[in-house]
TORKOL-4160 file (C-alpha; in steps of 0.2 Angstrom, whole numbers, padded with zeros to 4 digits, m for minus):
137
<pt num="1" X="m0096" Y="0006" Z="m0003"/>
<pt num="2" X="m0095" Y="m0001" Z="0015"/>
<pt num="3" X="m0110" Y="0004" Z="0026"/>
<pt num="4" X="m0099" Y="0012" Z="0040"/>
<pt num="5" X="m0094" Y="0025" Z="0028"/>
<pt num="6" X="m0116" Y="0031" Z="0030"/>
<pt num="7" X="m0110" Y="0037" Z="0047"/>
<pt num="8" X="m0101" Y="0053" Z="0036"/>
<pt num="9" X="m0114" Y="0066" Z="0043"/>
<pt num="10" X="m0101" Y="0081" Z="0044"/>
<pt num="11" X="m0089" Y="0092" Z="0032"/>
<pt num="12" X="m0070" Y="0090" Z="0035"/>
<pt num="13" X="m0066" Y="0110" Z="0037"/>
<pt num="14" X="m0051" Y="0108" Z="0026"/>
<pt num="15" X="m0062" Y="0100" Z="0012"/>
<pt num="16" X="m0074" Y="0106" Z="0001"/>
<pt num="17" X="m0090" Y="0094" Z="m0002"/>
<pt num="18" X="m0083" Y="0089" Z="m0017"/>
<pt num="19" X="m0067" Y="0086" Z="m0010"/>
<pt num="20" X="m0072" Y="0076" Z="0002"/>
<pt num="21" X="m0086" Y="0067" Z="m0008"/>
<pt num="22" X="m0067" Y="0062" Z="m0019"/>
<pt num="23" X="m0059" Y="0058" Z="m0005"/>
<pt num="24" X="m0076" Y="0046" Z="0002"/>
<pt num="25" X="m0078" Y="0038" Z="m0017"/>
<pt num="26" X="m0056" Y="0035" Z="m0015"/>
<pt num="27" X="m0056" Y="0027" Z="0002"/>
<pt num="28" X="m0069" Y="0015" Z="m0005"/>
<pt num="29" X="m0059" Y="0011" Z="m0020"/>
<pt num="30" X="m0042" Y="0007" Z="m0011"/>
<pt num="31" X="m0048" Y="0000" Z="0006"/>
<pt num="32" X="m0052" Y="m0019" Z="0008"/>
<pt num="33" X="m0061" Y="m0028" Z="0023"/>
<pt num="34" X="m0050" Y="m0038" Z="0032"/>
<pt num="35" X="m0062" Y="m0047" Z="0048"/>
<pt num="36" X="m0071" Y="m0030" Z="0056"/>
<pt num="37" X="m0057" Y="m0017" Z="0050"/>
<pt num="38" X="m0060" Y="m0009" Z="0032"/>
<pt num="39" X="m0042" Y="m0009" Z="0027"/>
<pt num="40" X="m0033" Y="0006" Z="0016"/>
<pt num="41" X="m0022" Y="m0002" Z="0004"/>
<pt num="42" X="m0017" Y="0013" Z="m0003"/>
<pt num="43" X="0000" Y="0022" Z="0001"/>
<pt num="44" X="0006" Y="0020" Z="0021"/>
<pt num="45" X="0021" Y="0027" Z="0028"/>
<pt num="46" X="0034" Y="0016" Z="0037"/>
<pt num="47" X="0022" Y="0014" Z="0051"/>
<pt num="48" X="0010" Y="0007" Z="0043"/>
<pt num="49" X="m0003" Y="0021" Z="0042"/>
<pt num="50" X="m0013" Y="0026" Z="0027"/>
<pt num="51" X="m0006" Y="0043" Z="0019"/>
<pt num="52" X="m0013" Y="0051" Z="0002"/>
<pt num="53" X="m0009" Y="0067" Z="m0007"/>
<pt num="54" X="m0025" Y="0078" Z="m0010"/>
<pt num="55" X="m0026" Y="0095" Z="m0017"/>
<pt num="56" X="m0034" Y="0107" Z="m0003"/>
<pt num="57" X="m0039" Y="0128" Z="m0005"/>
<pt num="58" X="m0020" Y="0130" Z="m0001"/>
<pt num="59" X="m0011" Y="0119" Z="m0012"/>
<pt num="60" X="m0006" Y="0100" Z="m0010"/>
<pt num="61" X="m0006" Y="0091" Z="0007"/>
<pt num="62" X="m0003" Y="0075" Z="0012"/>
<pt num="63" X="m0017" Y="0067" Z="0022"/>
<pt num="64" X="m0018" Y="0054" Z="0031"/>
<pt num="65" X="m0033" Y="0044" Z="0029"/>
<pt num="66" X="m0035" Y="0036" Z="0045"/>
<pt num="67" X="m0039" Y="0053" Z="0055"/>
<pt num="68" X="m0054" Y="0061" Z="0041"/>
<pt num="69" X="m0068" Y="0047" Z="0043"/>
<pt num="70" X="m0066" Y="0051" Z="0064"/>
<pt num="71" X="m0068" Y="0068" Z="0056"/>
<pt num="72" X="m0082" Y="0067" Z="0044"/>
<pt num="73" X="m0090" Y="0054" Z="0059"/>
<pt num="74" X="m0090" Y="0068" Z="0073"/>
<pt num="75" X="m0090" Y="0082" Z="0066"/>
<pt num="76" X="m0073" Y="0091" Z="0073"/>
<pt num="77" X="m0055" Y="0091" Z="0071"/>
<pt num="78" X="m0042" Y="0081" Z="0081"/>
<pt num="79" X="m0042" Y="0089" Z="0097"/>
<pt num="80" X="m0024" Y="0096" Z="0103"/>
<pt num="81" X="m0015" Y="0084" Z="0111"/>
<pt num="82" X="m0024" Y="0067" Z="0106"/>
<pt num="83" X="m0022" Y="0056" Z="0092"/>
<pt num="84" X="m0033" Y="0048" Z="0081"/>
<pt num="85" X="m0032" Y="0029" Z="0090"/>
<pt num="86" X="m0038" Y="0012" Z="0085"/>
<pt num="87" X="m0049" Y="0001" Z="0094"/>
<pt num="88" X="m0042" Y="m0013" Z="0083"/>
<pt num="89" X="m0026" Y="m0010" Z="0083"/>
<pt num="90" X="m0022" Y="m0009" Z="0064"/>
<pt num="91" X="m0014" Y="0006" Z="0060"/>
<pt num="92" X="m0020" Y="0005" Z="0042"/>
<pt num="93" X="m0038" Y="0005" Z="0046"/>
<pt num="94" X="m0051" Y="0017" Z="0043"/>
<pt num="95" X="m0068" Y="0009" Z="0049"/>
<pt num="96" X="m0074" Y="0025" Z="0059"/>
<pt num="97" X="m0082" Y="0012" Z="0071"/>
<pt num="98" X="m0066" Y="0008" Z="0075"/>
<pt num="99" X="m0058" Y="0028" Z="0077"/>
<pt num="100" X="m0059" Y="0039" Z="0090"/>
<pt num="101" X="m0049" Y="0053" Z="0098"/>
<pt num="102" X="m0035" Y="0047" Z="0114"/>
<pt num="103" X="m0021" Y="0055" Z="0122"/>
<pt num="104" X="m0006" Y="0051" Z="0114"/>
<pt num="105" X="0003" Y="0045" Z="0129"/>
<pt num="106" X="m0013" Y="0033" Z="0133"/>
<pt num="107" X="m0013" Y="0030" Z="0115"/>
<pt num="108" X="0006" Y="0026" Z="0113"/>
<pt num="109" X="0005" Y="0013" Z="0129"/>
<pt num="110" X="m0011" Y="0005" Z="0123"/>
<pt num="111" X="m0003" Y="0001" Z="0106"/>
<pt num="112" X="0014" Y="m0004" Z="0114"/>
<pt num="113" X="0003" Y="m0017" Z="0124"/>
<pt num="114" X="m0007" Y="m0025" Z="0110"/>
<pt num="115" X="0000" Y="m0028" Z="0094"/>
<pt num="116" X="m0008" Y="m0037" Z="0082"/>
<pt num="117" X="0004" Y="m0046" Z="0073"/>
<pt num="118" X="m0009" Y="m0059" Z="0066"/>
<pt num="119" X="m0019" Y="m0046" Z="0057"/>
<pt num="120" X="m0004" Y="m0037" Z="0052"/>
<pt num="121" X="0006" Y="m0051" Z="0042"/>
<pt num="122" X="m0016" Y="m0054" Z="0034"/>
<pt num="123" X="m0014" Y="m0036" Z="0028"/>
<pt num="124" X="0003" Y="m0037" Z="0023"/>
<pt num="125" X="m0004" Y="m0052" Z="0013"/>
<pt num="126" X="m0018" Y="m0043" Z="0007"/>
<pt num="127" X="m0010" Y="m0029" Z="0002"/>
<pt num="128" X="0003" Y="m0037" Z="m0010"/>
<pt num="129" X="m0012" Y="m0046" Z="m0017"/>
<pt num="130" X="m0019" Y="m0030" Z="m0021"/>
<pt num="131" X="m0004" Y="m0023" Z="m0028"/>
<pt num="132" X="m0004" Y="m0037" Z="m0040"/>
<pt num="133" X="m0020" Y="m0034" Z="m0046"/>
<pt num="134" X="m0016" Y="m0017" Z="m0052"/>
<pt num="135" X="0000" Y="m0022" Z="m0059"/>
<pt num="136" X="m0010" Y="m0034" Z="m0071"/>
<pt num="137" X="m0024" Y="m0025" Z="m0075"/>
């Protein structure tokens, strides 16, 4: 377990205990550290951030990962009109030292302005390392 993830004080409101607890025990178990950032190596969509499928009181939903440790760090929901943004520029992160709430035009230009290609081709790397792995256990 990575020691950031003891900074989940509070309840998602979409997730029961136990849900979340599932969802804590399934960040651990498909995230890799990668220099600072704690890496999901799960599912991402064509942007490159983390997205899993979770069965919440109203069915099916996907999730993505990136915006419930902020969440379960704080205590509240992403406020209207921000996004969940990253300190460290890697979209697939979920180190909630790294998270917190900007306005997505601020959020947008800050991200436009920093890219980390470096750290995105190590992931990239990482990630098809991982996906071996699986493929041969």
């Amino acid at each position: 377990m990575f020691p950031e993830f003891a900074l989940f004080k509070h309840r998602v409101p979409l997730l029961t205990p136990a849900q979340q607890h599932k969802l804590i025990i399934r960040m651990a178990l498909n995230s890799v550290r990668v220099g600072e950032c704690i890496c999901w190596m799960g599912h991402c969509n064509n942007d490159g951030y983390p997205k899993t499928n979770f069965r919440i009181r109203s069915g099916d939903a996907s999730l993505y990962v990136h915006q419930l440790p902020l969440s379960m760090k704080t205590g509240r929901d992403r406020p209207e009109g921000k996004d969940t943004s990253h300190a460290c520029d890697t979209a697939a992160c979920i180190n909630p030292e790294h998270l917190s709430y900007e306005k997505s035009k601020d959020n947008y230009r800050r991200s436009a302005e920093n890219t980390n290609r470096k750290k995105a081709r190590e992931l990239k790397r990482r990630r098809r390392e991982h996906d071996e792995e699986r493929i041969a256990a």
